[in-house]
DRENMARMAR-154054 format. One record per residue (C-alpha): residue number from 0; residue in three letters; x negated, y, z. Coordinates in Angstrom, 3 decimals. Layout:
<sites>
[NUM, ala, [X, Y, Z]] ...
</sites>
This chain:
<sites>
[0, unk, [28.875, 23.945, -50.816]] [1, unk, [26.020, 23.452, -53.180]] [2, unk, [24.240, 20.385, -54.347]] [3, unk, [21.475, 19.371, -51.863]] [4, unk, [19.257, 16.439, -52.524]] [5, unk, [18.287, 14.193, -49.221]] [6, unk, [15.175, 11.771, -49.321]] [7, unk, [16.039, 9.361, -46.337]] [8, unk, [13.375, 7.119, -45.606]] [9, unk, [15.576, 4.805, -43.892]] [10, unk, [14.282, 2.850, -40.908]] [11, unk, [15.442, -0.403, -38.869]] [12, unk, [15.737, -2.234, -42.147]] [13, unk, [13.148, -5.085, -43.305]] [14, unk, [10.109, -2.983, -45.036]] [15, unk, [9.877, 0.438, -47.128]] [16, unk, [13.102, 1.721, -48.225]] [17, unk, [14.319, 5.058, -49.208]] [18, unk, [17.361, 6.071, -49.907]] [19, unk, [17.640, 9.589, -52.233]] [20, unk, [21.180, 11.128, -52.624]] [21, unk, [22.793, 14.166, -54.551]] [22, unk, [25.416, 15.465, -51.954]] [23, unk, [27.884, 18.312, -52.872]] [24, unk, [30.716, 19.741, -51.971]] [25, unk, [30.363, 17.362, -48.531]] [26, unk, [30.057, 13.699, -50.287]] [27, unk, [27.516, 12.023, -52.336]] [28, unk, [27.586, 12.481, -55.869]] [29, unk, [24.716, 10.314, -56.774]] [30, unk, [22.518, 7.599, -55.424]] [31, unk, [19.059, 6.172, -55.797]] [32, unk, [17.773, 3.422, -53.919]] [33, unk, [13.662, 3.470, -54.005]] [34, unk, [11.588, 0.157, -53.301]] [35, unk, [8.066, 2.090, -52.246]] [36, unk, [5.676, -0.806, -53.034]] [37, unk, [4.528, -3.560, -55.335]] [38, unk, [5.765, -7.363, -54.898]] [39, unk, [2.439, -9.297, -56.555]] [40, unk, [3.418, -12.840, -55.173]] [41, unk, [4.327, -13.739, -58.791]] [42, unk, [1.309, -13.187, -61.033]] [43, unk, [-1.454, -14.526, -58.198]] [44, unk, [0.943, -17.398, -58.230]] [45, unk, [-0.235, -17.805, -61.810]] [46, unk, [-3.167, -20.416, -62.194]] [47, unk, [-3.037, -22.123, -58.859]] [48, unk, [-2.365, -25.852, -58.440]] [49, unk, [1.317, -26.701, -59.001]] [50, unk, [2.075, -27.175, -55.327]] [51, unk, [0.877, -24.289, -54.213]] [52, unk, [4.189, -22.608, -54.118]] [53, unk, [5.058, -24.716, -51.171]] [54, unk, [2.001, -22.419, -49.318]] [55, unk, [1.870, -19.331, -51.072]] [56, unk, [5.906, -18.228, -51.389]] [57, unk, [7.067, -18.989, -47.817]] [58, unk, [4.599, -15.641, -46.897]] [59, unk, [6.242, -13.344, -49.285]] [60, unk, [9.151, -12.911, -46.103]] [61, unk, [8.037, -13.518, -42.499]] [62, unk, [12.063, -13.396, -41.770]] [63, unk, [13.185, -15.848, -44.380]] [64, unk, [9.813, -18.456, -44.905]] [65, unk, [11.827, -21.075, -44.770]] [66, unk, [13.916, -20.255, -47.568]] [67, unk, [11.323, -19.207, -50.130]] [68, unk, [9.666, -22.688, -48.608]] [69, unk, [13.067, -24.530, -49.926]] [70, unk, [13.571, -22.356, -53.241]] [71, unk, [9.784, -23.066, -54.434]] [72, unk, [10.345, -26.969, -53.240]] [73, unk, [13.979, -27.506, -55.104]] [74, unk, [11.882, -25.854, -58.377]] [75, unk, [9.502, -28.728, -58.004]] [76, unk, [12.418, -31.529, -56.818]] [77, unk, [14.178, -29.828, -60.608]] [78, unk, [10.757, -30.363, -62.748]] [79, unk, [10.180, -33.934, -61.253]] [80, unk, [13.955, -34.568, -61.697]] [81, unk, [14.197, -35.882, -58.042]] [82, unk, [17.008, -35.655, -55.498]] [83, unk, [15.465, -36.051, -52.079]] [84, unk, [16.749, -39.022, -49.576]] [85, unk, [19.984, -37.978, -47.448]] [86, unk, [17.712, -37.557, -43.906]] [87, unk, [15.816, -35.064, -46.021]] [88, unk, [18.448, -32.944, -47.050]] [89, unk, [20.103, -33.025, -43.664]] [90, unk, [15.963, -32.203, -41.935]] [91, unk, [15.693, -29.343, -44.550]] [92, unk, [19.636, -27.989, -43.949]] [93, unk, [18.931, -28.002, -40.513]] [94, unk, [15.535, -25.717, -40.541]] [95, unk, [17.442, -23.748, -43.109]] [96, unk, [20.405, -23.344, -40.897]] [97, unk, [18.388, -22.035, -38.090]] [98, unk, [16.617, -19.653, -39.626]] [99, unk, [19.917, -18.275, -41.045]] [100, unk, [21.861, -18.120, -37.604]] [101, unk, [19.371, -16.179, -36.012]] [102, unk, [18.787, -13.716, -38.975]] [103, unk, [22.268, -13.500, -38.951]] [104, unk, [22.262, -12.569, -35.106]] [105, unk, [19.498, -10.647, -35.057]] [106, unk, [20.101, -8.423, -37.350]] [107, unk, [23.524, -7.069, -36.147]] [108, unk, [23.149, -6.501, -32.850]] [109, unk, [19.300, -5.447, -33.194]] [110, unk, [19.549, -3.226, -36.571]] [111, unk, [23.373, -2.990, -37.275]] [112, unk, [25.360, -2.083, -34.405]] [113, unk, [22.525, 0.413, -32.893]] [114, unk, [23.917, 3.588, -35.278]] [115, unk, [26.678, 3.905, -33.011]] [116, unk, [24.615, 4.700, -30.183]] [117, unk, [22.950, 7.638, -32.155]] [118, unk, [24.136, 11.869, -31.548]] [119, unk, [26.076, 11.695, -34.496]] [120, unk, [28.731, 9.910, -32.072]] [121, unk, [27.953, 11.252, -28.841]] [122, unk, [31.156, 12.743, -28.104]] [123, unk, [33.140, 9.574, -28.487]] [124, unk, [34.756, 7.762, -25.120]] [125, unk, [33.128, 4.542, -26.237]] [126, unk, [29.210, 6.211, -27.009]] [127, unk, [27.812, 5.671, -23.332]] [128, unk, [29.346, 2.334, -23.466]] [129, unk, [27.494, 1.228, -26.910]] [130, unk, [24.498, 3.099, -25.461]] [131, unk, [24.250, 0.504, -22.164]] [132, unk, [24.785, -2.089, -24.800]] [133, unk, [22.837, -1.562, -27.946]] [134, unk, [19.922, 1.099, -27.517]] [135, unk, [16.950, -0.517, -28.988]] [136, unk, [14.992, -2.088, -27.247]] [137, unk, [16.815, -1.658, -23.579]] [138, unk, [20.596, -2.080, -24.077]] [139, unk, [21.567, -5.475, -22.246]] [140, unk, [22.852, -6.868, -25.733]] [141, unk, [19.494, -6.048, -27.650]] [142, unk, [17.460, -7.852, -24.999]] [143, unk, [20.068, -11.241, -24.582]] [144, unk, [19.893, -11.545, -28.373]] [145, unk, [15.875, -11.630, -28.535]] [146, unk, [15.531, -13.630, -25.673]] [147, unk, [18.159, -15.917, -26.900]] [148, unk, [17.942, -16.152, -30.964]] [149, unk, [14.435, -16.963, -30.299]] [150, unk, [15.707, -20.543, -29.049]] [151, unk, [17.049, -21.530, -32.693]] [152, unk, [13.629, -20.901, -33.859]] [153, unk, [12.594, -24.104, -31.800]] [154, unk, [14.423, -25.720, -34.460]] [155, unk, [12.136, -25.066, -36.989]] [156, unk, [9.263, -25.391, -34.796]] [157, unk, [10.194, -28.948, -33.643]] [158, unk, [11.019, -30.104, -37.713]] [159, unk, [8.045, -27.659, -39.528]] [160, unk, [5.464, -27.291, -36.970]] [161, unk, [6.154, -23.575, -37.011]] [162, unk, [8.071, -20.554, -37.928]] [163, unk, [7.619, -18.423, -40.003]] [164, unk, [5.444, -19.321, -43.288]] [165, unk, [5.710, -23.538, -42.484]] [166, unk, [5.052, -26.116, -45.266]] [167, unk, [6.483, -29.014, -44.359]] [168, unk, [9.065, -29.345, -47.392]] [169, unk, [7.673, -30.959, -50.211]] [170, unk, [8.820, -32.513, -53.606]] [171, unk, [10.701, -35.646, -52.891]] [172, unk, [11.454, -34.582, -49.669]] [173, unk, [9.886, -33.771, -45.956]] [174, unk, [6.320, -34.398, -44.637]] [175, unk, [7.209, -35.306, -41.318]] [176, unk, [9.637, -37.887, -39.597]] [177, unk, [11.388, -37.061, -36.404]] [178, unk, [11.917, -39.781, -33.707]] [179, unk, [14.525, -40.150, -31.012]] [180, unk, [12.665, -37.724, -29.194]] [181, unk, [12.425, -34.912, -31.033]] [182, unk, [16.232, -35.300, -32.386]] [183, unk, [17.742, -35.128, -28.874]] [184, unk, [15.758, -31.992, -28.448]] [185, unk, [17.082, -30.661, -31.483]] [186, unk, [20.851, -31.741, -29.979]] [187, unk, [20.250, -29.418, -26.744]] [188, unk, [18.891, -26.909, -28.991]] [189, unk, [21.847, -26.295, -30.750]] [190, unk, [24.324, -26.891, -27.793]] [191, unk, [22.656, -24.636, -25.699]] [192, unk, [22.912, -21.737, -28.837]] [193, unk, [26.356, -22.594, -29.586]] [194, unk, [27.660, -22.150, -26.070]] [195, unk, [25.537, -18.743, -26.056]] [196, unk, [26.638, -17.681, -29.411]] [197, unk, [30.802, -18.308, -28.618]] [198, unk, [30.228, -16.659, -25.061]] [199, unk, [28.293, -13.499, -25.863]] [200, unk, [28.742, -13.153, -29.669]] [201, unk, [31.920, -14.579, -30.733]] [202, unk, [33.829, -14.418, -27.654]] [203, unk, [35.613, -17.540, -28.511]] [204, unk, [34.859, -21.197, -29.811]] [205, unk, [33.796, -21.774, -33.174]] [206, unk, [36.602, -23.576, -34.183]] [207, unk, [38.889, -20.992, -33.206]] [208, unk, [37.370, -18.680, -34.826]] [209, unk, [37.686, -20.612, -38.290]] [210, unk, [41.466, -20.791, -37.934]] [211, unk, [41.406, -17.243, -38.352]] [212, unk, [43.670, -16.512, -41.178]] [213, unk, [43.970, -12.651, -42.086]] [214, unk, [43.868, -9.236, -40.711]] [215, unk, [47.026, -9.549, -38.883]] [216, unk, [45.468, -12.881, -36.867]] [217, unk, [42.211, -10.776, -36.350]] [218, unk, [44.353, -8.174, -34.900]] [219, unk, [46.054, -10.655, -32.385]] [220, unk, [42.580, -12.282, -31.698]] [221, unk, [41.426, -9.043, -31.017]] [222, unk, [44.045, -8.514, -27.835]] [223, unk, [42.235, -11.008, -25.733]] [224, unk, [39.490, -9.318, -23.833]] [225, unk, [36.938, -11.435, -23.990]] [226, unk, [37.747, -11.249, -27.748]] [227, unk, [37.500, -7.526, -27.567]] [228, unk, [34.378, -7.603, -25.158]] [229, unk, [32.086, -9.843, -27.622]] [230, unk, [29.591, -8.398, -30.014]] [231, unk, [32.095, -9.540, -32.807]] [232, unk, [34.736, -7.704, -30.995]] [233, unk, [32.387, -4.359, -30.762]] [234, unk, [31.668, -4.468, -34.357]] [235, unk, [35.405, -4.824, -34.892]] [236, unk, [36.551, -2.047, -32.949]] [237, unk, [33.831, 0.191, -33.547]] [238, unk, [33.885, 0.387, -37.638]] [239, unk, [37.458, 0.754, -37.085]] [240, unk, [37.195, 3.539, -35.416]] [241, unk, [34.307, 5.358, -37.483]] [242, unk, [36.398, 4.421, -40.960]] [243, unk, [33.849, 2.102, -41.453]] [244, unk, [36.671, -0.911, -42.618]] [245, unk, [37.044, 1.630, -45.683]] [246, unk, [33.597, 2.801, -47.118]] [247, unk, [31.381, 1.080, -48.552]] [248, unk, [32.965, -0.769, -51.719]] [249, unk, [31.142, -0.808, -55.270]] [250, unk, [31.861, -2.865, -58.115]] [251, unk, [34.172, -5.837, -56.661]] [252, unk, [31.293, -8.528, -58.630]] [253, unk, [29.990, -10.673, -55.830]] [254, unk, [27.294, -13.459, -56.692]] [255, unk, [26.168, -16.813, -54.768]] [256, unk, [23.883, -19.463, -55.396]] [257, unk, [25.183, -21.968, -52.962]] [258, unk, [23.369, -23.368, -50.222]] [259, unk, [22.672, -26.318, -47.941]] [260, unk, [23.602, -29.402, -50.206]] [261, unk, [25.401, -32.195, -49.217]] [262, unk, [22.971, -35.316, -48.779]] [263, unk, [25.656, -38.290, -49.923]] [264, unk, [27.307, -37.468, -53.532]] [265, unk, [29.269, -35.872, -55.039]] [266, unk, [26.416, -32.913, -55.320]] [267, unk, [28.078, -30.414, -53.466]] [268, unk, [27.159, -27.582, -51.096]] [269, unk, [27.943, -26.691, -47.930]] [270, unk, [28.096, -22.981, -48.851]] [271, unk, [29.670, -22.782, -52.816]] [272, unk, [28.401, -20.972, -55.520]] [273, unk, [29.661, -18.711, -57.794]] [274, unk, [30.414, -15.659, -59.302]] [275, unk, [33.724, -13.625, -58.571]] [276, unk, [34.440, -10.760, -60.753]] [277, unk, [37.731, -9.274, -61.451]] [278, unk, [39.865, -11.353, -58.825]] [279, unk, [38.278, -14.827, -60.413]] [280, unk, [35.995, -17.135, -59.215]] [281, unk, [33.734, -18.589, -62.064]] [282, unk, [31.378, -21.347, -61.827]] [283, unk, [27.331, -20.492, -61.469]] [284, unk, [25.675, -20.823, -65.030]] [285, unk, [21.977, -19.778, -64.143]] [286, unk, [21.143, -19.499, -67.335]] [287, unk, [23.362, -15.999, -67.004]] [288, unk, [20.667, -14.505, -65.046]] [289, unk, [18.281, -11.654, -66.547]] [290, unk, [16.490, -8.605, -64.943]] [291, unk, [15.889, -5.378, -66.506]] [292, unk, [13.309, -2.806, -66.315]] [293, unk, [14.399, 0.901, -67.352]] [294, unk, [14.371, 2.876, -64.355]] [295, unk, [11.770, 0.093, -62.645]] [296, unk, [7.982, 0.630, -62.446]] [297, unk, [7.042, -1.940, -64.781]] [298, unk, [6.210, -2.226, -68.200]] [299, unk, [9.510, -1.961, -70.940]] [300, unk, [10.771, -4.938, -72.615]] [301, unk, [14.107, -4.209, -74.834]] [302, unk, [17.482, -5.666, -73.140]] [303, unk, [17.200, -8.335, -69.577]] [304, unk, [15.228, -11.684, -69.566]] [305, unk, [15.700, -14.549, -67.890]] [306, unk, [13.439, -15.012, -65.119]] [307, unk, [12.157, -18.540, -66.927]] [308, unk, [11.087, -15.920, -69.464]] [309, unk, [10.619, -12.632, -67.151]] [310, unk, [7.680, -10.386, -67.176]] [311, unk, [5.945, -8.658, -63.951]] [312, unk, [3.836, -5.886, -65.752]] [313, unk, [3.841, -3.312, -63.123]] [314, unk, [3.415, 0.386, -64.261]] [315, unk, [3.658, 2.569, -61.538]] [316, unk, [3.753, 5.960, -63.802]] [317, unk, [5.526, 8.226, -61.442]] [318, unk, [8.651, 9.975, -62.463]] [319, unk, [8.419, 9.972, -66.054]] [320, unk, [11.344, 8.373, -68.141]] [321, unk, [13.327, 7.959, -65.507]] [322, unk, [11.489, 5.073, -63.519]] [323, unk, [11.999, 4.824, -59.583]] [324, unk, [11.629, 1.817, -58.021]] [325, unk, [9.322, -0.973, -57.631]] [326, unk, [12.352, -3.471, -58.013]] [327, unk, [14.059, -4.437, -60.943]] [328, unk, [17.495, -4.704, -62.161]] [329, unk, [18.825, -8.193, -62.186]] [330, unk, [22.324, -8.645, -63.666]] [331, unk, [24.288, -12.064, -63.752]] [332, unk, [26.361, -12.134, -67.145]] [333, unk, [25.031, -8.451, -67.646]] [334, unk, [26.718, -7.292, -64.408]] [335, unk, [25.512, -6.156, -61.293]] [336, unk, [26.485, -8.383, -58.419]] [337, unk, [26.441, -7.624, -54.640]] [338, unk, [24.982, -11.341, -52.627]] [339, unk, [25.321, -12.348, -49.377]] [340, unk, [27.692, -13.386, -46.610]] [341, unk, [30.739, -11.404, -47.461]] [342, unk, [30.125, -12.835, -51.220]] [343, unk, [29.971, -16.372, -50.166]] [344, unk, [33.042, -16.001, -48.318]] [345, unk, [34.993, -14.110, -50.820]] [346, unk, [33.584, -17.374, -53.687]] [347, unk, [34.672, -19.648, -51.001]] [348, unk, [38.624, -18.369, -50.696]] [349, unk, [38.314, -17.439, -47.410]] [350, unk, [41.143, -15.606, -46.197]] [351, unk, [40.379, -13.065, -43.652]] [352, unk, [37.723, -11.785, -45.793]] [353, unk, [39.799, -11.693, -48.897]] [354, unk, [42.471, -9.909, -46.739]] [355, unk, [39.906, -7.214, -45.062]] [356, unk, [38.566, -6.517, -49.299]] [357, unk, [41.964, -6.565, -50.307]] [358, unk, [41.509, -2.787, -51.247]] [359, unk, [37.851, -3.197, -52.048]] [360, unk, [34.575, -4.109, -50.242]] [361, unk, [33.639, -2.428, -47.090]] [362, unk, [31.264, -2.330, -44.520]] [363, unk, [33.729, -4.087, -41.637]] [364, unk, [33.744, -7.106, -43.755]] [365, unk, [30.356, -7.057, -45.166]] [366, unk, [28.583, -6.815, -41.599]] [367, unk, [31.370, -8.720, -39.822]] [368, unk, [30.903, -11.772, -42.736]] [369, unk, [27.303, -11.660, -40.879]] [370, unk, [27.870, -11.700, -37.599]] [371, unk, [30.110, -15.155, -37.374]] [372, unk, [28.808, -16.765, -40.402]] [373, unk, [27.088, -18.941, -37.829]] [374, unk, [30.737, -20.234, -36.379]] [375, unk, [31.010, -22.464, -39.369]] [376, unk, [27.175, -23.382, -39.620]] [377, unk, [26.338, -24.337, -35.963]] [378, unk, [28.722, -27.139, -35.863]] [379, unk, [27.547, -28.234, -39.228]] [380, unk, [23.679, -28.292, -37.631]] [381, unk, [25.550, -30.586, -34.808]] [382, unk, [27.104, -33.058, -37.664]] [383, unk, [23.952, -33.075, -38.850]] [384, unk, [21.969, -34.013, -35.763]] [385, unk, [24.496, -36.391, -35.477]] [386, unk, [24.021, -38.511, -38.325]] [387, unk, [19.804, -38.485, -38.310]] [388, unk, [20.461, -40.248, -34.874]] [389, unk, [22.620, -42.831, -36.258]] [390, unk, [20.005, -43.241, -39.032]] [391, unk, [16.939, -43.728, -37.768]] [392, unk, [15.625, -46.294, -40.294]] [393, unk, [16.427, -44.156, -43.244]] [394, unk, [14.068, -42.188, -45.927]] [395, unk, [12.979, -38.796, -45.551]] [396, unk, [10.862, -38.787, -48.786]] [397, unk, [10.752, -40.225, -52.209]] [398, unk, [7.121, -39.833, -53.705]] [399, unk, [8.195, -38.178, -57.047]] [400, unk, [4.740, -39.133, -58.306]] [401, unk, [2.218, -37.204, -60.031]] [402, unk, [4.113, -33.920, -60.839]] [403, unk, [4.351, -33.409, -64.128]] [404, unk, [4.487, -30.648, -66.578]] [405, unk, [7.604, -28.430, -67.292]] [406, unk, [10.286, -26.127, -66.185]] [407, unk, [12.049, -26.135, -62.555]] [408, unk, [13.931, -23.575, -60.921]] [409, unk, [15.374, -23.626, -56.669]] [410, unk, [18.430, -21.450, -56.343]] [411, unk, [19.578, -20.944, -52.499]] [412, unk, [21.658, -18.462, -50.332]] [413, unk, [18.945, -16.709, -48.073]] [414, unk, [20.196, -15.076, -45.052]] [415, unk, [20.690, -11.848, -47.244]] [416, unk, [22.232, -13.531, -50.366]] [417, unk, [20.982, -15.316, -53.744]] [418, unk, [17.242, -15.994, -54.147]] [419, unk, [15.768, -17.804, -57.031]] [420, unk, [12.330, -19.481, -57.769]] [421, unk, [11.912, -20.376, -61.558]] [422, unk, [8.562, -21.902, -62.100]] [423, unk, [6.248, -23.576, -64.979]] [424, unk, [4.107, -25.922, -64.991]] [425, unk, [1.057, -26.423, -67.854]] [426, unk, [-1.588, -28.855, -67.569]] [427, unk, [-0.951, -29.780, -64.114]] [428, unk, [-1.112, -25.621, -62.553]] [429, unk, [1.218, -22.610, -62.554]] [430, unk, [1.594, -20.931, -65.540]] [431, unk, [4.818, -18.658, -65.041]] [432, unk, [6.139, -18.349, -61.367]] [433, unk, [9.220, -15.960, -61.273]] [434, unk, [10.921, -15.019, -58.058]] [435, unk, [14.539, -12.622, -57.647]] [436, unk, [15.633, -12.110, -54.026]] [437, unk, [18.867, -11.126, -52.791]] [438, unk, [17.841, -7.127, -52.256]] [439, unk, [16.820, -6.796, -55.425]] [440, unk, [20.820, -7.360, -56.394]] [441, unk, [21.977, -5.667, -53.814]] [442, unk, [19.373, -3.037, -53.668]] [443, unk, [19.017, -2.464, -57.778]] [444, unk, [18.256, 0.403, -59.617]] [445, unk, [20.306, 1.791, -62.173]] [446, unk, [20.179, -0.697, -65.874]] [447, unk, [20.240, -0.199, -69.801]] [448, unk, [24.111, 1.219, -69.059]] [449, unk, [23.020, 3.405, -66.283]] [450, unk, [24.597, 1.189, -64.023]] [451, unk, [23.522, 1.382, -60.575]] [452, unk, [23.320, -0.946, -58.204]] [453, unk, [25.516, -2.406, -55.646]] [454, unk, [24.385, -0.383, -52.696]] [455, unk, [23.578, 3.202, -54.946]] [456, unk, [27.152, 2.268, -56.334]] [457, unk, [28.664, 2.246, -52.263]] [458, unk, [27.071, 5.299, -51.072]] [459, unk, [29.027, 7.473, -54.124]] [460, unk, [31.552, 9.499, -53.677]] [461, unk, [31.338, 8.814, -49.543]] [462, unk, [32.115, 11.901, -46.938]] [463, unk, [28.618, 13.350, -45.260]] [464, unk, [29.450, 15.460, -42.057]] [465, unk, [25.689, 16.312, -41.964]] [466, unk, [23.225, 15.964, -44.322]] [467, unk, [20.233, 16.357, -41.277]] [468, unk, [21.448, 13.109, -39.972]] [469, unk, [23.345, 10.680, -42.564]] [470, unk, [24.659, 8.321, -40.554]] [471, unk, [27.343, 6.909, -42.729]] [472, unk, [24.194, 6.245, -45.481]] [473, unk, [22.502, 4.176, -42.910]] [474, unk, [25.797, 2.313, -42.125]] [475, unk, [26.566, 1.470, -45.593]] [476, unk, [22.870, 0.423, -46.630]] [477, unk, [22.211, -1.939, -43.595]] [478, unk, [25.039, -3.484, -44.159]] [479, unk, [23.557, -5.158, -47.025]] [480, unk, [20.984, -6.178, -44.626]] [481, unk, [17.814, -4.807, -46.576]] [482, unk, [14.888, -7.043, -46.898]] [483, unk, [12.323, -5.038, -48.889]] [484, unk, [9.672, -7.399, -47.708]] [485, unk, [10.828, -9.630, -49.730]] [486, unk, [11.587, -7.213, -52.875]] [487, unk, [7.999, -5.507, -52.895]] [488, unk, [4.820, -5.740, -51.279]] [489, unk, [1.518, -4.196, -51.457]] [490, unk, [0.098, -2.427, -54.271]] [491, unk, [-3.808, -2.781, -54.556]] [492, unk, [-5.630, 1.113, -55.098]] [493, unk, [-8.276, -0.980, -57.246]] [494, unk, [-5.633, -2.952, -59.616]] [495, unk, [-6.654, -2.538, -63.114]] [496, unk, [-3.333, -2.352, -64.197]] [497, unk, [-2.272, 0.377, -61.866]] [498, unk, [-1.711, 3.386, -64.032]] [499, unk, [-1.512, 6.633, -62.388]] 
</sites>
């Protein structure tokens, strides 16, 4: 067979992506992963008020607000060397939590698991099956999880006012104060989700769940039918069966920024960070972190900068020199670095997921390290709950006074992996506002070496039955849970600086 060339402009993912591959001989030789559109957040940013973050970045993502909404406010708790009060940590962990589980939900069950209900697998005993249960929009799993994720997002509502693009984080702290009232809402919230989520989802309690401790206790778990019947257990089973437990891997580098911070000492977080390359776990040194531009649309600068130094000078010149994408190429340490669940599981020691990568990354573990990444977090969101109600005198904001000038940056795990706000501040307004999200590590293109990214990198060298309808490229790329909303956005046909 010769070499055919797809362009697969790959839906059910979060904005424009497509996905170009090289396929010969009945596997993909080569991968490109194409960001269609400009991300201009950063240089409008430039100019504004210093606060302004806290308004502007939470509307780059309509699916993770809150996050950029935390990210731009740590930058500003960093320049006004601040730590929040405890009952503002625990108010912002618990918006931040909410958002997450439902992402986390949502995105399985409503963008993941519907592939196996396409013709590619229509001969399989188990296709009508997956049909009843995950065909968009009317199998009986798709419409439980939007009527029920929905729920968590009273969360948000009830501590931010709304969801998505809220405000209510702010340097020092929170804006608002809830009472008894609105914290025994919260507390039925959450119960109600977590009996939900370990019914339907899990198929067993959280707890149990955690004791999990490698393939062969997944395998017992797995005998119990209500095990087996859960979305957990379908996702399971069904990448199992499609070889899915053994595609997928890249460069074994896996990146996290650590999320939801303790709120008494010693400064820890409830999700660790770090960076795990060659079997070792090494601590987080931000100042590791650079982005590169050759085979981006933007103007060249020799070698990566750091994003406290980084450049957005788009130039969208079409296929000359080799450019491809409207993201660019960050690197930690000069390495690319797959983010996001499966990462912050593999930094954190965790042994199931350590077992299921033993011989490499794959998309069982990747999408699976999605799916019950709430079992640890939901109870967490209880302890939390917990200890505002046994509080109800203390702080939920420290004025950090006037803000001054300088340099801040907010590093957080998003729902989709590491996402950084590095900001400056000059005569009391913005003047350099830099922002990496987790798909632009995971969805890269190709750097100075002619490395590729972490997804291009996964789709190589992977069998294609039929290049009309590439179903193991869709598996493999949403299982990185694309976010290109974040990664890009609009480009203006009147920009002066568009360059055709």
């Amino acid at each position: 067979m010769g070499r055919i060339v797809c362009n697969i402009p790959l839906n059910r993912v979060e904005g424009d992506l497509e996905i170009k591959v090289a396929i010969e001989n009945g596997a993909v030789a080569d991968a490109w992963s194409v960001a269609t559109m400009f991300r201009g957040f950063e240089r409008f940013l430039v100019g504004r008020g210093a606060l302004d973050g806290l308004v502007v970045t939470p509307r780059i993502c309509g699916i993770c607000s809150t996050t950029h909404l935390a990210a731009a406010a740590y930058a500003l708790d960093d320049v006004a060397g601040i730590r929040p009060p405890p009952n503002a940590l625990r108010h912002r962990n618990l918006a931040l939590a909410a958002e997450q589980v439902q992402s986390d939900i949502r995105q399985s069950v409503l963008m993941f698991l519907p592939d196996f209900v396409g013709e590619a697998y229509r001969d399989r005993p188990w296709h009508a099956e997956a049909e009843a249960r995950y065909a968009p929009f009317r199998g009986a799993r798709v419409i439980d999880v939007v009527q029920q994720t929905k729920r968590m997002l009273e969360v948000i509502a009830i501590l931010g006012g709304q969801w998505p693009h809220s405000s209510f984080m702010v340097p020092g702290g929170v804006a608002f104060r809830p009472g008894p009232t609105e914290l025994l809402d919260l507390r039925q919230v959450i119960a109600q989700q977590r009996r939900w989520y370990e019914r339907r989802v899990l198929g067993c309690r959280c707890e149990h769940w955690l004791e999990l401790d490698g393939a062969e206790a997944l395998e017992r778990w797995l005998q119990d039918p209500a095990h087996r019947e859960s979305d957990a257990g379908w996702l399971i089973r069904l990448c199992k069966e499609t070889g899915l437990d053994a595609l997928g891997g890249h460069y074994d580098s896996y990146l996290s920024y650590g999320s939801l911070p303790a709120p008494e000492p010693p400064e820890q977080t409830f999700i660790p960070a770090g960076f795990l390359a060659q079997g070792a776990v090494h601590p987080l040194d931000q100042r590791l972190v650079a982005e590169q531009v050759p085979y981006s649309w933007y103007a060249d600068y020799a070698g990566g900068l750091h994003p406290a130094e980084g450049v957005t000078e788009p130039f969208a010149s079409g296929s000359e020199r080799g450019k491809y994408s409207m993201s660019k190429a960050p690197r930690y340490d000069g390495r690319p670095a797959e983010t996001g669940p499966l990462a912050e599981r593999l930094i954190a020691g965790d042994s199931l997921f350590a077992d299921l990568t033993r011989s490499g990354g794959n998309v069982l573990a990747r999408q699976l390290a999605r799916l019950v990444r709430p079992a640890a977090i939901i109870p967490q969101m209880e302890h939390w709950v917990e200890q505002l109600l046994a509080d109800p005198k203390g702080s939920y904001y420290q004025s950090p006074g006037e803000m001054p000038d300088g340099q801040g940056y907010g590093l957080i795990e998003a729902s989709r992996g590491a996402l950084g706000h590095w900001i400056r501040i000059e005569a009391g307004r913005i003047a350099h506002y830099q922002v990496i999200t987790p798909t632009a590590w995971n969805g890269s293109p190709r750097d100075e070496e002619d490395r590729r990214g972490p997804w291009e990198e996964a789709l190589v060298g992977i069998p294609v039955k039929d290049p009309e309808n590439p179903v193991e490229i869709g598996h493999i790329v949403r299982s990185f849970d694309p976010c290109l909303v974040c990664t890009v956005h609009r480009l203006g046909d009147r920009e002066p600086w568009l360059r055709l």
